[in-house]
C-alpha positions as CSV (number, residue, x, y, z in Angstrom):
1,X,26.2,35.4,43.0
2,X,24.0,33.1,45.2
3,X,23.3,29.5,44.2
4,X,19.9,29.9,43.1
5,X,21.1,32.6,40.9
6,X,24.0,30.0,39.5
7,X,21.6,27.6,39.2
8,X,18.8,29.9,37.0
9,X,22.2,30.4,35.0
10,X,23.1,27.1,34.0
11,X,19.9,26.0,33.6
12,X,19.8,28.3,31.1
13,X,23.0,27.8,29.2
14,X,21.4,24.4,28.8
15,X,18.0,25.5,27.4
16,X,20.9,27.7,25.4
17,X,22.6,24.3,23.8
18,X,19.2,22.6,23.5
19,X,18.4,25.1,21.2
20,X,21.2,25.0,19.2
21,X,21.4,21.1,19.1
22,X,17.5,21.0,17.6
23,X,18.6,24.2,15.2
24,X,21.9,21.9,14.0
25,X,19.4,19.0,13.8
26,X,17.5,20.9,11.3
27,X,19.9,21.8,9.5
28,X,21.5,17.9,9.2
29,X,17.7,16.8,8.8
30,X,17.4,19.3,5.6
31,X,20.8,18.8,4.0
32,X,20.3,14.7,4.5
33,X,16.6,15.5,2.5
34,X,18.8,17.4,-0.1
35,X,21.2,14.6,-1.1
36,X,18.3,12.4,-1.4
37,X,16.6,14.5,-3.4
38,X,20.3,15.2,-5.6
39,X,20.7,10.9,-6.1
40,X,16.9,10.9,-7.0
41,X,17.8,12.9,-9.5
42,X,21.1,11.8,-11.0
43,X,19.3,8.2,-11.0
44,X,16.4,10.0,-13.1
45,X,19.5,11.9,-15.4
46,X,21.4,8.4,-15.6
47,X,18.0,6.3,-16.7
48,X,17.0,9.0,-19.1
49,X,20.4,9.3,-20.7
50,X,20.5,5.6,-21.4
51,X,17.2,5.5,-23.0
52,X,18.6,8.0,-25.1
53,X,21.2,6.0,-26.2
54,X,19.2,3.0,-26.5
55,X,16.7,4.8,-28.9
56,X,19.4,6.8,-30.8
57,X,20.8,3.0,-31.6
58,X,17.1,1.6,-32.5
59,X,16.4,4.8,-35.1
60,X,19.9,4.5,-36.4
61,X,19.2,0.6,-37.3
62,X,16.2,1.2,-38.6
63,X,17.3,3.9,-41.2
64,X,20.2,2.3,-42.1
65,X,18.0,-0.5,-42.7
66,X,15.7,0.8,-44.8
């Protein structure tokens, strides 16, 4: 093989692994979105299951006080 031919070669095993780099970026850039999104929602799950206790105490005082 001739150098120009070497060099169309590598140049495009790099184009090669700059592909792959922005696909694995993607994929890194979705999962990161996707954990956010999972400890938005255990914060929402957390703050609603504390309410509930907090109401379930307020109805229990008030009907044992009545």
């Amino acid at each position: 093989m001739n150098e120009g031919m070497e060099n169309l070669k590598e140049i495009e095993d790099l184009e090669d692994k700059v592909k792959k780099t922005k696909e694995i970026t993607k994929a890194y850039d979705a999962a990161h979105q996707l954990n956010r999104i999972a400890s938005a929602l255990e914060e929402i799950l957390r703050l609603v299951k504390k309410d509930q206790e907090e109401s379930k105490k307020r109805w229990e005082k008030e009907t044992i006080g009545e």
